[in-house]
C-alpha positions as CSV (number, residue, x, y, z in Angstrom):
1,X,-159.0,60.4,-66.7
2,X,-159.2,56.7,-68.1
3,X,-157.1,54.2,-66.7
4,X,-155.5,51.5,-68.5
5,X,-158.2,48.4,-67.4
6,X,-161.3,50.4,-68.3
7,X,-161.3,48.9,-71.7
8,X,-161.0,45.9,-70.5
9,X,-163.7,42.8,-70.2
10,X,-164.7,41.0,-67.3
11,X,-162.9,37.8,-68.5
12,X,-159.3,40.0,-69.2
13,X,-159.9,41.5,-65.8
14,X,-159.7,38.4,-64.3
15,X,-156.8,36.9,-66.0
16,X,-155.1,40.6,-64.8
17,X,-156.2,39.5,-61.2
18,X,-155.2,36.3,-61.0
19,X,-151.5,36.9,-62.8
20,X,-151.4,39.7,-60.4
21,X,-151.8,37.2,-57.2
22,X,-149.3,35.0,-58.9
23,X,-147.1,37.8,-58.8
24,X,-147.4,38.8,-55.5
25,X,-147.6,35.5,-54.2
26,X,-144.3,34.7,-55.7
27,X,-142.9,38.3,-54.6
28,X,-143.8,37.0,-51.2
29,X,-142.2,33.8,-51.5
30,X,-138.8,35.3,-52.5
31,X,-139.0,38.2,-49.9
32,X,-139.4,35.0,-47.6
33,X,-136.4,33.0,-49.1
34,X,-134.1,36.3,-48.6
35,X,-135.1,37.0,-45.4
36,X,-133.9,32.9,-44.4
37,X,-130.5,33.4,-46.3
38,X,-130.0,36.8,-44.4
39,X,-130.5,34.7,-41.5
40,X,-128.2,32.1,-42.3
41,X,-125.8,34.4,-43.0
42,X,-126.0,37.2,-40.2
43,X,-128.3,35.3,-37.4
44,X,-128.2,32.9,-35.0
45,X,-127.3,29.2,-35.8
46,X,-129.6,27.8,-32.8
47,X,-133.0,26.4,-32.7
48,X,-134.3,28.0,-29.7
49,X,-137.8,29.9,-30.2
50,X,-138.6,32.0,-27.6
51,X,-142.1,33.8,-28.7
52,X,-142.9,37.9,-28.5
53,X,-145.4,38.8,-26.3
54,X,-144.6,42.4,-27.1
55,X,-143.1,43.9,-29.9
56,X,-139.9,45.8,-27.8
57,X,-138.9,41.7,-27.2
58,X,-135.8,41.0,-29.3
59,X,-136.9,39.4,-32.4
60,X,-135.3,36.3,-34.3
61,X,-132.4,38.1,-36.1
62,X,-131.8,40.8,-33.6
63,X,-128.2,40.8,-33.0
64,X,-127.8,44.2,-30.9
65,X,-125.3,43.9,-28.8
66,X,-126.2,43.0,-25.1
67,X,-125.9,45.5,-22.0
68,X,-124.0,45.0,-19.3
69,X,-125.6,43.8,-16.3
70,X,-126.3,46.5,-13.8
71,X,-126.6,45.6,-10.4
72,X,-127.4,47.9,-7.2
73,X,-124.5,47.2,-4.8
74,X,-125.1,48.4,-0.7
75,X,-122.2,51.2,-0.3
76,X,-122.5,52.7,3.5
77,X,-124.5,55.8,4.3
78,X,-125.6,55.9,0.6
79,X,-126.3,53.7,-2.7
80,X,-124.6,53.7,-5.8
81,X,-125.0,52.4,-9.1
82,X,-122.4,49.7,-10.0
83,X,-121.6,47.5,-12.8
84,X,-121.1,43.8,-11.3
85,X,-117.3,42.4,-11.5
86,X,-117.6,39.1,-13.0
87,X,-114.0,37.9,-13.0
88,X,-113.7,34.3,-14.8
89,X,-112.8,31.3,-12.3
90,X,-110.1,29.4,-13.7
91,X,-110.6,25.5,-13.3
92,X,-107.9,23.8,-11.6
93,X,-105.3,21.1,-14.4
94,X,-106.4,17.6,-14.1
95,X,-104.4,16.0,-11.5
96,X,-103.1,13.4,-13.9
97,X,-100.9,15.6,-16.2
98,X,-97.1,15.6,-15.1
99,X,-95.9,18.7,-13.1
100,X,-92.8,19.9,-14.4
101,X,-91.7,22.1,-11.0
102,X,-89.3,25.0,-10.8
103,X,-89.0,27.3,-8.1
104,X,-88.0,30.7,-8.0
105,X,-86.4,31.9,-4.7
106,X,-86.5,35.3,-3.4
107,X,-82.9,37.1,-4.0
108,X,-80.6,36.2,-1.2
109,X,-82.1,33.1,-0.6
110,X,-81.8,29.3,-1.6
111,X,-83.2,25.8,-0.7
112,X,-80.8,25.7,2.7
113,X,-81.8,29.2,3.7
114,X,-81.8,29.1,7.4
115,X,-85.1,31.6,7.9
116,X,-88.2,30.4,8.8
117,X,-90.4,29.3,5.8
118,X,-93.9,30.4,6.4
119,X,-95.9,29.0,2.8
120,X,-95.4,29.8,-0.8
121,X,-97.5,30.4,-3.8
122,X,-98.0,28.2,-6.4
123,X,-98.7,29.4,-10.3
124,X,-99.7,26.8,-12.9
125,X,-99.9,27.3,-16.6
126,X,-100.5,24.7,-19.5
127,X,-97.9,23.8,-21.6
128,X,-96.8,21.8,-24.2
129,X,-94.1,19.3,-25.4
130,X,-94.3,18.5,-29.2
131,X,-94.4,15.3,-29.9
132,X,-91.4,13.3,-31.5
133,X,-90.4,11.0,-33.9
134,X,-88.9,7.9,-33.0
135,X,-87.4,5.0,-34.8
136,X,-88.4,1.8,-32.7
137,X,-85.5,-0.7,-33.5
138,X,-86.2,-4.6,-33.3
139,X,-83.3,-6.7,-32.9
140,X,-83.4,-10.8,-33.2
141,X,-80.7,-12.7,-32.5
142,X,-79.8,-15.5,-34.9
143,X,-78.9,-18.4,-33.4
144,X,-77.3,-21.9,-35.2
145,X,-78.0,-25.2,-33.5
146,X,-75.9,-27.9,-32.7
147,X,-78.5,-29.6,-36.4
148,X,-77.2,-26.8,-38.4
149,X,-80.4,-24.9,-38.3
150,X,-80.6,-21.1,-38.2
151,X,-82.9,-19.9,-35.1
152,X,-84.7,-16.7,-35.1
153,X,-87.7,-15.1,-33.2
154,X,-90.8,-14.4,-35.2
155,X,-91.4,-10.6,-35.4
156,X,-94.5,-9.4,-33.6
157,X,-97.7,-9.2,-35.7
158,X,-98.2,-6.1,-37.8
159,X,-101.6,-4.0,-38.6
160,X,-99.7,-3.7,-42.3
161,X,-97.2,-6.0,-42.9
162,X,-93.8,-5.1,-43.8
163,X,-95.3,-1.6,-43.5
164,X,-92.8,1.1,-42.1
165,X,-95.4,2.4,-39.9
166,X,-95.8,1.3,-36.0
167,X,-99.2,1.6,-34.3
168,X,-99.3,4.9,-32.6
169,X,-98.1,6.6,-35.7
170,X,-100.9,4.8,-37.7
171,X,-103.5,6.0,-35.2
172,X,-102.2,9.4,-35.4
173,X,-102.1,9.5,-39.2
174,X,-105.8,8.0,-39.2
175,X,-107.1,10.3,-36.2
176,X,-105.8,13.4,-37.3
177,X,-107.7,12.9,-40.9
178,X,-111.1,11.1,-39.6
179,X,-111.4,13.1,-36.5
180,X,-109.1,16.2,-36.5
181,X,-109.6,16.6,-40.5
182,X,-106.3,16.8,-41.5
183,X,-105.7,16.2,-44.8
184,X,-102.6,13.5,-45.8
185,X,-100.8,16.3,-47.6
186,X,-100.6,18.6,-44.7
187,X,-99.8,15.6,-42.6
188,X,-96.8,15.3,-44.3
189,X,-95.8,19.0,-44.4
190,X,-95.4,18.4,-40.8
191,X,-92.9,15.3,-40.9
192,X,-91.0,17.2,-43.1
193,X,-90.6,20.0,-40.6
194,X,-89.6,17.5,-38.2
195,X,-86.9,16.2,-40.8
196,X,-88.7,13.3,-42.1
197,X,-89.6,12.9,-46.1
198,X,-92.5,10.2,-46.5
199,X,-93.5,9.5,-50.3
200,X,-97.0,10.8,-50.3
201,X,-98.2,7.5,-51.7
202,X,-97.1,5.7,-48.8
203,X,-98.7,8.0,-46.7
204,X,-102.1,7.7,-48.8
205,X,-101.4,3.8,-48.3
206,X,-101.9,4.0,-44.8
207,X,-105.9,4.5,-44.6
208,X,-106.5,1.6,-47.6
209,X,-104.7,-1.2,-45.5
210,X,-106.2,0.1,-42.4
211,X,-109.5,-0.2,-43.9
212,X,-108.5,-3.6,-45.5
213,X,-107.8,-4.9,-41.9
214,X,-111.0,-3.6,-40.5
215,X,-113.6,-4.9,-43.0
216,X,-114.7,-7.7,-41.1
217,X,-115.2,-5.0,-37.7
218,X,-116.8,-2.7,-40.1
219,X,-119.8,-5.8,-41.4
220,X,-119.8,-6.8,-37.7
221,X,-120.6,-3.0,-37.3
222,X,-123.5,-3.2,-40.1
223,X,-124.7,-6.3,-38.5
224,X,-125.1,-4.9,-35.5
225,X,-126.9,-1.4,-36.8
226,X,-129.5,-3.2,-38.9
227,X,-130.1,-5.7,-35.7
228,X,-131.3,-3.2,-33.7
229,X,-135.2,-2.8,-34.5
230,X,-135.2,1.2,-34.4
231,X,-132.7,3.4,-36.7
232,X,-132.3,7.2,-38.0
233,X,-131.8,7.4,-41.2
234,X,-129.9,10.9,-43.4
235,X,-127.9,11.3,-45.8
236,X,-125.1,14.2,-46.8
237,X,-123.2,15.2,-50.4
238,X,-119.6,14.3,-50.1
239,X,-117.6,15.3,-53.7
240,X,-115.4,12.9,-55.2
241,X,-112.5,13.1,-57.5
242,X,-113.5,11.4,-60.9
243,X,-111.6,10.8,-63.8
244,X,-114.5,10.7,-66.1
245,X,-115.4,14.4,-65.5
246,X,-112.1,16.8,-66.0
247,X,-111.9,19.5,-63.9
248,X,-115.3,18.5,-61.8
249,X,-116.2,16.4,-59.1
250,X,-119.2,14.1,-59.0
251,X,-121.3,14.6,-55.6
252,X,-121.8,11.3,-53.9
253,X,-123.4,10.9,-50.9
254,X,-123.1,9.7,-47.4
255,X,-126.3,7.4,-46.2
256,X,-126.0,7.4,-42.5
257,X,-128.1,5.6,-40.1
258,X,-127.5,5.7,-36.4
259,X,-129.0,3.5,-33.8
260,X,-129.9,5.2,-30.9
261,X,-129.9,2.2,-28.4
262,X,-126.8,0.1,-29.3
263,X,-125.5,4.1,-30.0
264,X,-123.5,3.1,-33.6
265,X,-123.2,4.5,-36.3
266,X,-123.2,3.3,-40.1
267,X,-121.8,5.4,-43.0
268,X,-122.5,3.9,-46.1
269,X,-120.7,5.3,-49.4
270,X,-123.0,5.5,-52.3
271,X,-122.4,7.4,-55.8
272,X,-126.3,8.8,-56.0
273,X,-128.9,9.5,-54.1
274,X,-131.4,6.9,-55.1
275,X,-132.9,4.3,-53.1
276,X,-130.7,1.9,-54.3
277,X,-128.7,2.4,-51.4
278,X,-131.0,1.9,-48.3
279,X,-133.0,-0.8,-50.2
280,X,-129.5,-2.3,-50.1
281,X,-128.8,-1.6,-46.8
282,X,-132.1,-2.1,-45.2
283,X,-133.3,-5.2,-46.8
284,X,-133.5,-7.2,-43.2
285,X,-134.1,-4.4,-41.6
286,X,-137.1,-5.2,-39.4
287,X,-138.5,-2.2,-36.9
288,X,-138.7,1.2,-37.1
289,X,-136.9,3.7,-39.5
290,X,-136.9,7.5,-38.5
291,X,-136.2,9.7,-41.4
292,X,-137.0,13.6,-42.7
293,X,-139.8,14.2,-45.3
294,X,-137.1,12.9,-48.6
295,X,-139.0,10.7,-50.6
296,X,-136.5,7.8,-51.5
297,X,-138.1,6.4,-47.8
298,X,-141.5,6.7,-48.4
299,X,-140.7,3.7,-50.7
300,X,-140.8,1.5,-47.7
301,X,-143.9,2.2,-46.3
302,X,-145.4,-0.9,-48.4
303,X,-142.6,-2.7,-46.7
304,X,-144.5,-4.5,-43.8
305,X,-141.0,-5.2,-41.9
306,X,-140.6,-1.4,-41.4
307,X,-142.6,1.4,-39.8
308,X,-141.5,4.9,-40.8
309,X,-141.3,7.7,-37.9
310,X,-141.4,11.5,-39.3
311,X,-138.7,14.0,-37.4
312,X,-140.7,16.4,-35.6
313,X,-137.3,19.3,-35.6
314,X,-137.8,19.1,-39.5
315,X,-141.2,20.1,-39.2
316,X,-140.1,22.8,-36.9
317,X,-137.6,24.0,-39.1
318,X,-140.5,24.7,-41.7
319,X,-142.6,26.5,-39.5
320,X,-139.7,28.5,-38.1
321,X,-138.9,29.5,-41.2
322,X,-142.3,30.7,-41.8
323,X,-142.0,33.1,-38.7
324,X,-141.0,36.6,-40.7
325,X,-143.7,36.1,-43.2
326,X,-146.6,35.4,-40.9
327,X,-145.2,35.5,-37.3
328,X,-148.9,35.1,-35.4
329,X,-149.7,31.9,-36.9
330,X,-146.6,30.7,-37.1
331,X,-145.5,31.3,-33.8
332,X,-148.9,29.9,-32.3
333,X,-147.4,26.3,-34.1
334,X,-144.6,27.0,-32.7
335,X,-145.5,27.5,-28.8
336,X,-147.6,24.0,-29.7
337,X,-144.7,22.0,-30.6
338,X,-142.1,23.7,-27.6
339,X,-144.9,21.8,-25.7
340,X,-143.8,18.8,-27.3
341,X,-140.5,19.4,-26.6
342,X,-140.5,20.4,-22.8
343,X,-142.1,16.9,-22.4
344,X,-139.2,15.4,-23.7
345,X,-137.0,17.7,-21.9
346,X,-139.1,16.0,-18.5
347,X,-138.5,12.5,-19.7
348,X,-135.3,13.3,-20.4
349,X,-133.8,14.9,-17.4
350,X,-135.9,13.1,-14.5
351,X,-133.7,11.9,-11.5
352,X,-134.7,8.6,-11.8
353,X,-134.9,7.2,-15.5
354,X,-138.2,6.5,-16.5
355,X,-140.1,3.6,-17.4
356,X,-140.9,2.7,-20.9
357,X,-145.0,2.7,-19.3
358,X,-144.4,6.1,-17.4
359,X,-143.0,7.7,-21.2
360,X,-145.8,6.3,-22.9
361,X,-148.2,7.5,-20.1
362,X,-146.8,10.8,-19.5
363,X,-146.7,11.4,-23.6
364,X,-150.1,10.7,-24.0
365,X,-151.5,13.0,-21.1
366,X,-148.8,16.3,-22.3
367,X,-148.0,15.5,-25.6
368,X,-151.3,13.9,-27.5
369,X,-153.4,17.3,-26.4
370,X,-150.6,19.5,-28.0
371,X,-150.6,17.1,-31.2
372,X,-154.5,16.9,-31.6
373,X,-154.3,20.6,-31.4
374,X,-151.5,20.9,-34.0
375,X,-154.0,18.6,-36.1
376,X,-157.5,20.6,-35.7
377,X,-155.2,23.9,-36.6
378,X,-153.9,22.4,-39.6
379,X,-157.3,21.2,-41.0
380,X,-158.3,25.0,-40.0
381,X,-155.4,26.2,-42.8
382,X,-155.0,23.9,-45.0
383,X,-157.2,25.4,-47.6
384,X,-156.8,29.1,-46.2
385,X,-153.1,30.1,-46.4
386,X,-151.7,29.8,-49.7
387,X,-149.3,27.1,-50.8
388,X,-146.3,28.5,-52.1
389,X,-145.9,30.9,-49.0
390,X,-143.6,29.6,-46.4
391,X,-146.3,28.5,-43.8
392,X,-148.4,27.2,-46.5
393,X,-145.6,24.9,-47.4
394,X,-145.1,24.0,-43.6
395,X,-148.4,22.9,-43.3
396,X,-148.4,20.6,-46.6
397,X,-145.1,18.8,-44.9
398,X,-146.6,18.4,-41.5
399,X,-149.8,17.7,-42.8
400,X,-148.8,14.8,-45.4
401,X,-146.2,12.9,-42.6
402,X,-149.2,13.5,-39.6
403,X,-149.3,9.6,-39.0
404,X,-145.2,9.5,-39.0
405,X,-144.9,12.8,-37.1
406,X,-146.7,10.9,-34.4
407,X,-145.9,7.6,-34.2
408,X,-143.3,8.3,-31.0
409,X,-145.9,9.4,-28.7
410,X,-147.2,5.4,-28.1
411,X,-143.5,3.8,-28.1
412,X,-141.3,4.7,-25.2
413,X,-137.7,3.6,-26.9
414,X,-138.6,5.9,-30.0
415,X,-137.1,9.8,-29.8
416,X,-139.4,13.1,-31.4
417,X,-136.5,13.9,-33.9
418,X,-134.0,12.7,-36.1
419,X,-131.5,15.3,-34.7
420,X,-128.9,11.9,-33.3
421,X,-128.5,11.3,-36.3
422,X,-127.9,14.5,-37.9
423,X,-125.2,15.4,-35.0
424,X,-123.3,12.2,-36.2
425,X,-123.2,14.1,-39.6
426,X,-121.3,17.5,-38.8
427,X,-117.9,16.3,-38.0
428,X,-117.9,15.4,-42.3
429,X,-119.0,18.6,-43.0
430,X,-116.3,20.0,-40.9
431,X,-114.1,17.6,-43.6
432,X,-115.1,18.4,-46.2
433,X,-114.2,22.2,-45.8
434,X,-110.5,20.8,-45.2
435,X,-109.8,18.3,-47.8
436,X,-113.0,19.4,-50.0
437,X,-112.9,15.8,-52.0
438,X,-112.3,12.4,-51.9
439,X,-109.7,11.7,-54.7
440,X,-111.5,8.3,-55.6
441,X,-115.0,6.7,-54.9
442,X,-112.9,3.9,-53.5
443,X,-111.4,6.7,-50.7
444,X,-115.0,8.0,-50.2
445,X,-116.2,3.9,-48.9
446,X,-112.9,4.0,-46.6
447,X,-113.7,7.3,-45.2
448,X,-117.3,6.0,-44.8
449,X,-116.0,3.2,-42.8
450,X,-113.5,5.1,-41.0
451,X,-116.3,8.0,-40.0
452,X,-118.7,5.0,-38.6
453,X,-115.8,3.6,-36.1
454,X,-114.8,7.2,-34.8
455,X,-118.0,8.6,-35.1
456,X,-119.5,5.6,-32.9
457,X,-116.8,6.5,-30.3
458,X,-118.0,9.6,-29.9
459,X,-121.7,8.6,-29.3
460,X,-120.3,6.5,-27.0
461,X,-117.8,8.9,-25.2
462,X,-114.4,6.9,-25.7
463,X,-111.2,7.9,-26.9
464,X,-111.0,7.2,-30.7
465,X,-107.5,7.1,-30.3
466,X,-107.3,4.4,-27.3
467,X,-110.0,2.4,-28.9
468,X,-108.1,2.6,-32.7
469,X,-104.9,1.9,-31.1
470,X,-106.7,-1.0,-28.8
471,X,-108.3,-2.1,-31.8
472,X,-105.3,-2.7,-34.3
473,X,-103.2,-5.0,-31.6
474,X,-106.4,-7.5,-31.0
475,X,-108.5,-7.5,-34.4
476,X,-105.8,-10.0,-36.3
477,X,-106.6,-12.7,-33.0
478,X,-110.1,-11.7,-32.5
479,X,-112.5,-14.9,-34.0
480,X,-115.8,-13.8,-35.5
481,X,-117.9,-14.8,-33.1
482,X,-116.5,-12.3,-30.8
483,X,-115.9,-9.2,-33.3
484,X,-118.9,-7.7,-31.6
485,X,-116.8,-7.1,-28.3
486,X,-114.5,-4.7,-30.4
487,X,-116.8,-2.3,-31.4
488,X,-117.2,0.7,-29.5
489,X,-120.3,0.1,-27.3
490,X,-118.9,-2.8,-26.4
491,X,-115.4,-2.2,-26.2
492,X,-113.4,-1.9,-23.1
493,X,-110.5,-0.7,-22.1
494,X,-107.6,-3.0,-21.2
C-alpha cells in the first residue's frame, strides 16, 4: 500500500520535515503555556521549589488534600493508634487596649456577699466600638479695645484652608483609599449611613490639596531615592479615565524604584511605557540600577554613571516555568540557583550582622561555584535545546543578562533579586481591583505620590496613619533644609 510521501522528492521531503518540527515545536510551546495558566489558575502562588527525587513526591501542581498527622500515643498495657489533638493557642489582647469589665455573679450572690471568695475566671473577647463623627467647634472671642480696634485670635493653621475637613478625618479619608483601597464613593456611602451627606466633589477634593501640600515632601522624597547610589527599578499598568477614548481607558503605568538602604519608595506616574520616564527620572542617578530583563533599561548600559544588576528570581521564574516540559534539566538549574539562595538565606539570618567583607567573601566561596556552574551548563544547551520551548527561552534570558545576573556576588550592599521592589508593587494591584481606574491622569500622579509616602511606611514599619497625621500638623513650619526629617526613614514619633 503506497503512502502519501512516496511520490515525493528528497527536497519536498524535507520541507514536510522541517514544517513538521515547526509544528510540533510550536504544539510544545502551547501545551507549555497551558500547563503555566492551569497553574496560575488552580496551583500554588509560592516560589518554593522543592525537587523530586522520586516520582510518588508531590509534584508542582499537586493539590491533594493533606493527611492528618498520625501519631503513636503510649496508652497503658497496650498501644493504640491516635490522631494528635492540635487545639489552637489563643494569643493573649495587647495590654494597651481598654478593658471594658463586667462581672457576672453566681445567682444569690453580689459584690458584698459575705462568703469567702476563693478566685474567679476571667474571659476576654475582642470587640468593637464604631467610630463617630464629631463636629469640633472653635470659638474666638472678639474683643474691642479701649483704640476702637476689634481683637480676635488667629485660627490654628489648616492642611486645606477654609476646608471643612479636620486632620484625623483627612487621614482617614486618605488612608482608607491609599492603604485600605477604598474607593471615595464608598467612602461616602458610609457617612451617609452615619447621617452625613458630603458632595462627592468635596470629597474628591480632599486627595488634590493633600497632594498640593505635600509636593515639596514628595521632591524631598525623589531627592532622596535618586541619592542613594543602589535602586530597584519596575514598573506596573494602572488604567486611567480619558476623555479622548469613549468608553475605554488608556493604560498608564506606574515606574517604581525602591532604595533598599534608605528603604523609600518612589512611584512615578507616567502615560507609556517608554524610557522617557526613567531617563527622566534617572538622569543624576549615579550607582547601581537593578532591574528585570525589559529592555527600555538596557538603554543605560552606555550610561557610565550607572551599572545595571539583572534579578536573579526573574530568571528563576523562567526556568520554573520550564519544569513540566523538561523537568530533569530544568530542575538540575534549579537545585543550582536554591544554592544561591540558601547563601543569602545565611547572610541574611546570621546572629550577628555580617560585614560587607565577610558577604563578599562568603559569596564568592558558595555562590561563584554555583554561578560558574550555571554558566558551563548553559554554554552546554545553548545550541542543543530548542528556542521557542520554555527552557530554551530560559536559557536565552539568563544567558544574554549573565554579566548583570552576577554582578551582586562582589558588592556586599547589592541583593540577588529585584523582589523589594516588586513587594512595594502589590498593595496597587490590590487597588486597582477596587477602584479599577484613575478618573484622570492628574489622579493617577497623586495616587503615585500618595503610594510612595505610605508605601515607604511600610518598608519602614510605621503607622501610615500616625506618620500622615504627624506629617500634616508640621510640614506648613517645616524649612527645606529639614524636609528630609519628615520622610518616613527618618521620621519620628513625637
Amino acid at each position: 500500500m503506497k503512502t502519501q510521501y512516496e511520490n515525493l522528492s528528497k527536497e519536498e521531503l524535507i520541507d514536510r520535515v522541517i514544517t513538521l518540527e515547526a509544528n510540533l515545536s510550536r504544539l510544545n510551546s502551547l501545551e507549555a503555556e497551558l500547563i503555566q495558566i492551569k497553574r496560575m489558575i488552580f496551583g500554588s502562588k509560592s516560589e518554593r521549589f522543592v525537587a523530586q527525587e522520586n516520582p510518588s513526591q508531590l509534584s508542582l501542581l499537586d493539590v491533594s488534600p493533606k493527611t492528618e498527622e498520625i501519631k503513636k500515643v503510649p496508652v497503658p498495657a497496650h498501644s493504640r493508634t491516635k490522631k494528635e489533638s492540635k487545639k489552637p493557642s489563643r494569643n493573649s489582647f495587647p495590654e494597651h487596649l481598654e478593658r471594658v469589665v463586667k462581672t457576672i455573679y453566681p445567682e444569690g450572690f453580689d459584690e458584698n456577699a459575705t462568703a469567702p471568695r476563693i478566685g474567679e475566671e476571667i474571659t476576654e473577647v475582642l470587640n468593637y466600638i464604631p467610630g463617630k463623627l464629631i463636629v469640633e467647634q472653635t470659638i474666638r472671642p472678639k474683643y474691642k479695645t479701649q483704640e476702637n480696634k476689634i481683637v480676635i485670635a488667629e485660627l490654628p493653621a489648616r492642611p486645606i484652608a477654609k476646608g471643612l475637613f479636620g486632620i484625623a478625618l483627612i487621614v482617614r479619608i486618605l488612608i482608607d483609599k491609599y492603604v485600605d483601597h477604598l474607593p471615595l464613593y464608598r467612602q461616602n456611602e458610609r457617612f451617609k449611613r452615619e447621617g452625613v451627606t458630603i458632595a462627592d466633589s468635596t470629597l474628591g477634593d480632599v486627595p488634590r490639596q493633600v497632594a498640593e501640600l505635600m509636593l515639596l515632601l514628595y521632591q524631598e522624597l525623589i531627592k532622596q531615592v535618586i541619592a542613594s547610589g543602589y535602586i530597584n527599578a519596575d514598573e506596573t499598568p494602572t488604567p486611567v479615565m480619558d476623555p479622548k477614548k469613549k468608553g475605554k481607558t488608556h493604560r498608564g503605568y506606574h515606574w517604581v524604584y525602591y532604595s533598599p538602604h534608605e528603604k523609600l519608595v518612589l512611584f512615578d506616574y507616567r502615560t507609556g511605557r517608554g524610557r522617557e520616564g526613567p531617563e527622566e527620572v534617572l538622569k543624576n542617578f549615579n550607582g547601581f540600577l537593578q532591574t528585570d530583563g525589559y529592555a527600555v533599561y538596557d538603554g543605560f548600559e552606555s550610561n557610565d554613571a550607572i551599572t545595571l544588576v539583572g534579578c536573579m528570581a526573574h530568571a528563576r521564574r523562567y526556568i520554573e516555568q520550564a519544569l513540566m516540559s523538561d523537568r530533569e534539566r530544568a530542575e538540575h538549574v534549579m537545585q543550582l540557583i536554591q544554592k544561591l539562595y540558601a547563601t543569602e538565606r545565611t547572610i541574611r539570618e546570621s546572629e550577628s550582622p555580617l560585614s560587607g567583607q565577610q558577604i563578599v567573601a562568603l559569596r564568592q566561596a558558595e555562590s561563584k561555584p554555583a554561578l560558574d556552574e550555571i554558566k558551563s551548563w548553559l554554554d552546554e544547551h545553548l545550541n542543543i535545546v530548542t528556542p521557542t520551548s520554555p527552557l530554551g527561552k530560559a536559557i536565552s534570558y539568563m544567558y544574554a543578562r549573565w554579566n548583570k545576573l552576577t554582578v551582586y556576588i562582589n558588592h556586599a550592599h547589592l541583593n540577588i533579586d529585584n523582589n523589594l521592589v516588586e513587594n512595594a508593587i502589590r498593595p496597587t494591584v490590590i487597588g486597582r481591583k477596587n477602584y479599577l481606574f484613575s478618573g484622570s491622569h492628574e489622579g493617577a500622579e497623586r495616587s503615585a505620590m500618595f503610594y510612595s509616602f505610605l508605601g515607604s511606611c511600610k518598608m519602614n514599619g510605621i503607622n501610615p496613619e500616625e506618620w500622615l497625621a504627624d506629617v500634616l500638623k508640621k510640614l506648613p513650619e517645616t524649612k527645606s533644609s529639614q524636609l528630609y526629617t519628615l520622610l518616613p526613614n527618618h521620621w519620628k514619633r513625637a
